[in-house]
N, C-alpha and C positions, 0 to 999 in steps of 0.2 A: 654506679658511675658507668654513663656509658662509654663507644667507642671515642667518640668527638673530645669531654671532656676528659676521659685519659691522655689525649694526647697533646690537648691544650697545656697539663702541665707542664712538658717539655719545649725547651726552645727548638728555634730552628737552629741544627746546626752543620755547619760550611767545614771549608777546608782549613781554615783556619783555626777555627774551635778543635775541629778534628788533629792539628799538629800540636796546641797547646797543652792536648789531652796526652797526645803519645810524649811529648817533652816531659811532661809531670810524670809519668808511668815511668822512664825510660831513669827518669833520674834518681828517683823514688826506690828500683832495684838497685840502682848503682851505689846509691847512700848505703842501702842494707848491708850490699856484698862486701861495700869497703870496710863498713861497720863489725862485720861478722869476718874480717881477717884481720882486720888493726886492731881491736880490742884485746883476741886472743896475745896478740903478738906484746902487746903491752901487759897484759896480765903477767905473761912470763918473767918478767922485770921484776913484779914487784911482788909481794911473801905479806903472811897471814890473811887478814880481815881486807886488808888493799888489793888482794889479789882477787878477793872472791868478790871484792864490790865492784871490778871492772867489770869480771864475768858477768855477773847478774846485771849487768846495765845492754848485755846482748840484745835479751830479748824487748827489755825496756825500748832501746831506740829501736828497733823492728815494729812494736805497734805504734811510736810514737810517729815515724815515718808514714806508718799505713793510714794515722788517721788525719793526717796533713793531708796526705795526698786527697783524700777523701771528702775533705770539706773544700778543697780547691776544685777539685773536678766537678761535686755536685752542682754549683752554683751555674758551671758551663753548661750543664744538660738541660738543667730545671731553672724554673721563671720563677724565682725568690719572693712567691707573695705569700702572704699571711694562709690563705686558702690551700695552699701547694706545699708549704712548711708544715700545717697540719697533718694532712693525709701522709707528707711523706713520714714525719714525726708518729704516727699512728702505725703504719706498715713496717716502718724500723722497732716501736716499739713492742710490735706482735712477734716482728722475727726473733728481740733480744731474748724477749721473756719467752718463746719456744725453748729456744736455743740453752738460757737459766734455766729451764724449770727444775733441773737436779740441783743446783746451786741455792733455789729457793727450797725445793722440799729440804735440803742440809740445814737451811736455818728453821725452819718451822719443826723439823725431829729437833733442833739443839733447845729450842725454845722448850720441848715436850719432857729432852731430857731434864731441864731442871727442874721441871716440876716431878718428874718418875725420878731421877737421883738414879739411874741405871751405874754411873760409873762417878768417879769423886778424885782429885788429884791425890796422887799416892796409894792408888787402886791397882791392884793387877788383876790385867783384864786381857783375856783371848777373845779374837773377833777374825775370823774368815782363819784361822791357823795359827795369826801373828798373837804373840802373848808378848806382853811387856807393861813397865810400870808406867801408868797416866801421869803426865807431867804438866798437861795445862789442857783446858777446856777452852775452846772459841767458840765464836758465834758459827762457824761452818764446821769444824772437823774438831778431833782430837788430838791430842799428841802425844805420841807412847814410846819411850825408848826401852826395845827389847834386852835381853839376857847378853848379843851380842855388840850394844851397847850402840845399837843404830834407831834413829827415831823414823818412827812411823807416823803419819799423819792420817788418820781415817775420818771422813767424813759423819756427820750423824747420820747419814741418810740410812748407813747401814741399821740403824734401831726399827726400820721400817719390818727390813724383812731378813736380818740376820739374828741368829743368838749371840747374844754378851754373856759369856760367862766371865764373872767377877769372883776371883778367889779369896778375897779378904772383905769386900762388900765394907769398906769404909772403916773397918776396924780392924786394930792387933793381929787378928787372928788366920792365920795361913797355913791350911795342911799341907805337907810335904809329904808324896808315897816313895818309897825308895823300893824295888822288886828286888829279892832274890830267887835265882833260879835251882832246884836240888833235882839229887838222883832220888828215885823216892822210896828207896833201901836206908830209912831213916828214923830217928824218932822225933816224931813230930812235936810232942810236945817240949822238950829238949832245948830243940831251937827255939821254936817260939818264946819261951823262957831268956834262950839268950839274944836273940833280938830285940825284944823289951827291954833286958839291960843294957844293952847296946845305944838305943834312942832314952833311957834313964840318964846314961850317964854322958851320953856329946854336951859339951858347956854350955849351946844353943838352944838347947831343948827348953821347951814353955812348960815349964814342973805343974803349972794349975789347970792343962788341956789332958787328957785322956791320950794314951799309946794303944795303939790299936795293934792288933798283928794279925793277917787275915791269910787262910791257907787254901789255894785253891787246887786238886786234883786233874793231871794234864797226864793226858798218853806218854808224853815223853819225861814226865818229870810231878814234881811238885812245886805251882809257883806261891812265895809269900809274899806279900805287900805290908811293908813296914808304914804305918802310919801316926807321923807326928808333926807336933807345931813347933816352930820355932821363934823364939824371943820378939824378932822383928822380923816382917818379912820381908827385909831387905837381906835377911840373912838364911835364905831359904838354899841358896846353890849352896854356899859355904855348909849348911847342915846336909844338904843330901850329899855331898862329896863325904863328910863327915861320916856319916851313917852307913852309908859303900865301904870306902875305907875297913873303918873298924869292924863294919859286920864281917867282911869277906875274911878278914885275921884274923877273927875269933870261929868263923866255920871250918877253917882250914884247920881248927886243932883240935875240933871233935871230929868221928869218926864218921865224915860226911861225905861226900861228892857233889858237885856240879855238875847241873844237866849237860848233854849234850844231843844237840838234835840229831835227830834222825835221818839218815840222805836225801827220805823222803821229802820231808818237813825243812828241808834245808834247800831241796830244790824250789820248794814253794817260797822260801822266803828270798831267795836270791842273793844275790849278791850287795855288797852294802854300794 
């Protein structure tokens, strides 16, 4: 397209077009700002589900305004023919699907996940840090309400190029490590012994999954990793408080000690 018919598309326009344009503008902010103080102000009035459907109507009337304005002003710039509606329709269409293209790769990963199964409702699953249980799958994102009982929405794009780690991977089964930390003036086997009975006998404990007890050798100490499954893994905090708990009350009556770091090793860890 050259210079000529680029600008054939556009009318000519006068003082007049030009006042209609800033009226439409001029109002078009006024409606928002009124919209964006009166809404809140009525939200306050009213409690539960009514209050938050006012809120979320904010930003609803902000693009509904935007795209008023939008189809009334075009018409005044540009000469409404068939020819001029395409190119423009074609140049809007480039800019949308630029502007989507994360919101398209979201559905084409969510499309990829069902066939790969990476995650499944009722999954707990860490992704960028965030861990919490899968509560529903869309066609763009996920929804995951963490430990702190706040839902997260992550997109599928992240299966492009993040790790899913899935701790139950669609079934019953969900390890739980609970750490203790020792002086390592100890007998190790001892413990170990009574940490296994410890995760034997919590009422959560999955009696048909294996207890692990794993001891690992540290300058400052000796660390253990108590490893067990429990019944449901919805009942995975409740057991490792469980396993804390009781292990820490049965260490305290053998002739143990608790590490304690070192000024060095405490300067490096800083403060909490």
């Amino acid at each position: 397209m050259d210079t000529e018919q680029f600008l054939a598309i556009f009318k000519e326009i006068n003082s007049a077009v030009l006042i209609e344009i800033g009226v439409v503008i001029v109002a078009s902010l006024v409606f928002i700002w009124c919209s964006q103080k009166l809404l809140p102000l009525l939200a306050n009035h009213l409690h539960g589900k009514q209050r938050l459907f006012v809120l979320a109507l904010i930003p609803t009337v902000r693009v509904i305004v935007f795209i008023f304005a939008i189809v009334w002003i075009v018409p005044l710039v540009i000469e409404p023919t068939a020819r001029n509606m395409v190119a423009i329709l074609g140049a809007a269409g480039l800019a949308i699907g630029f502007a989507l293209k994360d919101y398209v790769s979201s559905i084409i990963a969510g499309v990829v996940a069902v066939y790969e199964v990476p995650y499944r409702p009722g999954d707990w699953i860490s992704v960028d840090g965030t861990y919490g249980e899968v509560k529903h799958i869309g066609m763009r994102a996920i929804e995951i309400v963490t430990p702190d009982d706040t839902v997260v929405f992550i997109p599928h794009l992240k299966l492009w190029s993040n790790l899913i780690h899935n701790a139950n991977n669609g079934g019953p089964s969900l390890m739980c490590v609970v750490d203790f930390y020792l002086h390592p003036e100890h007998d190790a086997n001892r413990v170990k012994h009574l940490l296994e009975d410890v995760a034997l006998t919590s009422p959560y404990v999955q009696l048909a999954k294996p207890i692990v007890v794993v001891a690992n050798e540290e300058p400052w100490g000796t660390h253990y990793k108590l490893k067990a499954y429990p019944i449901d893994p919805r009942q995975q905090f409740q057991f490792m408080t469980d396993l804390t708990a009781r292990g820490k009350s049965c260490l305290r009556d053998l002739p143990v000690s608790f590490a304690q770091l070192s000024p060095e090793h405490a300067a490096q860890v800083g403060p909490y």
